[in-house]
C-alpha positions in Angstrom: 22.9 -8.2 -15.4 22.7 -9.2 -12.0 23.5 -5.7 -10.7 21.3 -3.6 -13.1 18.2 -5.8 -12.0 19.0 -4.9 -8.3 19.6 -1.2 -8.8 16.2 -1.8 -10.3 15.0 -3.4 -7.4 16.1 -1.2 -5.0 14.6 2.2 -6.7 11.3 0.5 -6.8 11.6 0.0 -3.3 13.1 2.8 -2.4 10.1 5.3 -4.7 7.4 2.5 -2.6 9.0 3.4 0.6 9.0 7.4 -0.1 5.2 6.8 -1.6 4.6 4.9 2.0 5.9 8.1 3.8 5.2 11.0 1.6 2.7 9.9 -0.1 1.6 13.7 -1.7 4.2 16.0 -3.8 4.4 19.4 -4.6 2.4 20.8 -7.4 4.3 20.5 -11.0 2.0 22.7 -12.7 2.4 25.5 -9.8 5.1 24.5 -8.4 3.3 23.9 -5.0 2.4 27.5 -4.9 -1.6 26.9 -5.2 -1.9 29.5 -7.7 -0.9 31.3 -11.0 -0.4 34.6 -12.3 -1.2 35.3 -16.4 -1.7 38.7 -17.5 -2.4 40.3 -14.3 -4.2 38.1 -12.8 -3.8 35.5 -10.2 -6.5 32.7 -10.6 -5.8 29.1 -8.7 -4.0 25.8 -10.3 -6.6 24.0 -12.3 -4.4 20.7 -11.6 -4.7 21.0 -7.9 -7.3 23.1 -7.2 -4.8 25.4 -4.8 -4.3 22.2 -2.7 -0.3 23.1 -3.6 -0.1 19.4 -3.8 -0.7 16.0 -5.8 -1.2 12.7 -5.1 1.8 10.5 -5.8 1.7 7.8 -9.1 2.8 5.0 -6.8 0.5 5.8 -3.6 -2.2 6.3 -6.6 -1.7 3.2 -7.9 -1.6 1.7 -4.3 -5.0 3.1 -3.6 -6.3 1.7 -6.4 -5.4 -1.8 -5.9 -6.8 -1.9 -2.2 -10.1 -0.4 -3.6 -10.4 -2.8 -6.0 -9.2 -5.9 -3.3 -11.6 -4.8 -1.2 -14.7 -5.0 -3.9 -13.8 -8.1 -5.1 -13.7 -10.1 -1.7 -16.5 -11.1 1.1 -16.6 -9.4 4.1 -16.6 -11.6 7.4 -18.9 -12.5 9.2 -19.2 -10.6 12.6 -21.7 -13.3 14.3 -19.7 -15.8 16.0 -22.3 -18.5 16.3 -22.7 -18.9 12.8 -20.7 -21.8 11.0 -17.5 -21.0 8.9 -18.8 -22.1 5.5 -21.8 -19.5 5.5 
């Protein structure tokens, strides 16, 4: 039990660690080409807009969480002569 909870542990540190580095993969509608071919034509990827890549689930969800920490708390106070409890 022990062991499975680690292996756990360590691919969710190892997928934070790969989100921290590479935080944008390849395209899996297009295959990171940027665009597709049906019946003669070549138009671009409506998933990534012929970006030929996406934005990772983990450094999404990392995003998200610093967005919403930095709504939900107060900004400091630049002037230094005011007092701490204002």
């Amino acid at each position: 039990m022990a062991l499975a909870s680690l292996l756990i542990l360590l691919a969710f540190a190892g997928y934070a660690v790969l989100c921290a580095v590479r935080p944008f993969a390849p395209c899996r509608k297009c295959s990171g080409i940027g665009v597709r071919t049906r019946r003669r034509t070549v138009t671009l990827c409506r998933r990534c807009h012929g970006d030929r890549a996406r934005l990772r689930l983990g450094r999404r969800l990392l995003n998200d969480s610093r967005s919403i920490h930095a709504a939900g708390t107060r900004s400091r106070t630049t002037d230094r002569k005011a007092p701490p409890w204002q």
